[in-house]
C-alpha positions in Angstrom: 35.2 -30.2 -66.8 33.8 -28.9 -70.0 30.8 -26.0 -70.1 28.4 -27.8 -70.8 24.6 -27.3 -69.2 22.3 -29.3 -68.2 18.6 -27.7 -68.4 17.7 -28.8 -64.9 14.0 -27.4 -65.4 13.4 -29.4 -68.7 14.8 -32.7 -66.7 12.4 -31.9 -63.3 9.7 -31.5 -65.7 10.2 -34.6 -67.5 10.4 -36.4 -64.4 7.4 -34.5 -62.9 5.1 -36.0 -65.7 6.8 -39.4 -65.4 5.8 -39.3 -61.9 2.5 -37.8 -62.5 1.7 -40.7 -65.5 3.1 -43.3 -63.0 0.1 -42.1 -60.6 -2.6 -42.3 -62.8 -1.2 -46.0 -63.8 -1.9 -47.1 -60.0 -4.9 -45.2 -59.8 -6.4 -46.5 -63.0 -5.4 -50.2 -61.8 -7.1 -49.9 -58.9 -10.0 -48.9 -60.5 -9.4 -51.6 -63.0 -9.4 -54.6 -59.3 -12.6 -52.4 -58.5 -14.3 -53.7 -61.5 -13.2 -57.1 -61.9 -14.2 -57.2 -57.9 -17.9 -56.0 -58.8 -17.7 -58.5 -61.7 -16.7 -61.6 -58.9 -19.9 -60.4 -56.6 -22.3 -60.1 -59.7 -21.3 -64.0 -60.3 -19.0 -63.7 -63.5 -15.4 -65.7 -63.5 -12.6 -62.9 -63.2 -10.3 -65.8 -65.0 -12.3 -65.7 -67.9 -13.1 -62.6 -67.9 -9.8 -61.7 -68.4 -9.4 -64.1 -71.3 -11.8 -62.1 -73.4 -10.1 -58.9 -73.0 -6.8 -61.3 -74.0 -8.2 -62.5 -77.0 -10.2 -59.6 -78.1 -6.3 -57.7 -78.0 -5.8 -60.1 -80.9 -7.1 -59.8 -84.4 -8.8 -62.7 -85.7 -6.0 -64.2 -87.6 -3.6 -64.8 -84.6 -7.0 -65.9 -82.4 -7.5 -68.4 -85.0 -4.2 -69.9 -85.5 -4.0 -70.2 -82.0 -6.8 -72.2 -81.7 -5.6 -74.4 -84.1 -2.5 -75.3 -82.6 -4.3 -75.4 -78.8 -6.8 -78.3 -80.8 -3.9 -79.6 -82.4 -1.8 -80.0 -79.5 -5.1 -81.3 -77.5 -5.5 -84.1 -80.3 -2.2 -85.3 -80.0 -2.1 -85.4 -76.3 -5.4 -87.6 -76.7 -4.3 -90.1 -79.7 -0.8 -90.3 -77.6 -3.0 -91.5 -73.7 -4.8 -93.7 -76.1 -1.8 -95.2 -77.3 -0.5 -95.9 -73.7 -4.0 -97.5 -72.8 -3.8 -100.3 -75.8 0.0 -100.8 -75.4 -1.2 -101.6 -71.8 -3.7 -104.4 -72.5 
C-alpha cells in the first residue's frame, strides 16, 4: 500500500455540512407544506398555486412558446373530434 493520506478531518467536515445542508432542506420543505396548507384553509388551489411558481421559474420566452404549442396541440385535438363527429353522420 502506497503512503498516501487521507485528511480524515477535511472529509468529516465535508460530510458534516452535507448533513447539516441536508437538514435545513427537510426543515425548509416543511415549512414550505406549512404554507401551501395555510394557503388550502384561506381557500386558494395548492394545484395552481404551484403552477405560478412553475411558470414564474420561466422567462417569458419559454412561457410563451409553451403556450403556443399547449393551444396548438388543443386545436388540433378539437379540429381532429370534429372530424370523427362528420365522418360519423
Amino acid at each position: 500500500m502506497s503512503d498516501v493520506t487521507i485528511p480524515g478531518g477535511k472529509i468529516r467536515a465535508f460530510v458534516e455540512r452535507i448533513e447539516n445542508l441536508d437538514t435545513e432542506m427537510l426543515e425548509l420543505s416543511e415549512q414550505k407544506k406549512e404554507v401551501f396548507a395555510e394557503a388550502k384553509g384561506d381557500g386558494f388551489d395548492v394545484k395552481i398555486l404551484k403552477e405560478i411558481i412553475k411558470l414564474r421559474k420561466q422567462d417569458q420566452e419559454e412561457r410563451d412558446e409553451r403556450e403556443s404549442m399547449l393551444d396548438l396541440y388543443m386545436r388540433a385535438m378539437e379540429q381532429a373530434g370534429s372530424e370523427k363527429v362528420a365522418k360519423a353522420a
